[in-house]
N, C-alpha and C positions, 0 to 999 in steps of 0.2 A: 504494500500500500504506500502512496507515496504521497506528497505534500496537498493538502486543500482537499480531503477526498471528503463526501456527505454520503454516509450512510444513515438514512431513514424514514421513519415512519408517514404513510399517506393513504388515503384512501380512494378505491374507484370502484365504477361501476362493474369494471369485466373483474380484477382481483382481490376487491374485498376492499379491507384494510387490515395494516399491519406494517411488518418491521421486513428485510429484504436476510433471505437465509445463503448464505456466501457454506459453500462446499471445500475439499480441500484444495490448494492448491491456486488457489485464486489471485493474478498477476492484476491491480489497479492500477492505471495511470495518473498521472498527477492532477487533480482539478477534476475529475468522474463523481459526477451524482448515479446512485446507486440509492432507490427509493421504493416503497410499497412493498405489498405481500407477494415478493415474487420468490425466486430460487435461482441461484446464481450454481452451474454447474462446477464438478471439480477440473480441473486441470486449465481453466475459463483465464485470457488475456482479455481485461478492458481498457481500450484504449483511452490517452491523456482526452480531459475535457469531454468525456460522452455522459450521456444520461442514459441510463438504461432504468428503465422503466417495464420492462418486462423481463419472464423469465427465457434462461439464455442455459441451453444444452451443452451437457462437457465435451471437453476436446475443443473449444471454438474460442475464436478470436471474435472480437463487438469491437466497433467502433462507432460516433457519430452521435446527430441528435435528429432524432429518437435513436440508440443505437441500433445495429442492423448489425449479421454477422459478414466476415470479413475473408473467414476462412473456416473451413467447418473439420479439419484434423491439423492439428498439430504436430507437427512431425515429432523425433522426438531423438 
């Protein structure tokens, strides 16, 4: 996790409300809002300055606002 990161809480209509659940291994960029009842997968890069607002499957790379995935296996 790296500088200026927002982990939390919000509500919506598609997921509810709540707090955002981070899995192992989870790479943040510097400045990423990371918010709502979502589920953040393990092995997951979010890139600097996204918001992700939804939940984001392991192995993948997000970047962007709304974030969107970027790359969907990690090599390794």
């Amino acid at each position: 996790m790296r500088h200026q990161v927002t982990i939390g809480w919000a509500k919506s209509s598609k997921n509810g409300e709540g707090t955002p659940n981070l899995k192992n291994n989870v790479d943040i960029g510097a400045g990423a809002k990371i918010i709502g009842n979502i589920t953040i997968g393990d092995n997951v890069v979010v890139g600097a300055n996204s918001l992700v607002c939804n939940n984001v499957e392991a192995n993948d790379v997000v970047g962007g606002v709304p974030a969107r995935s970027l790359k969907k296996e990690i090599k390794k």
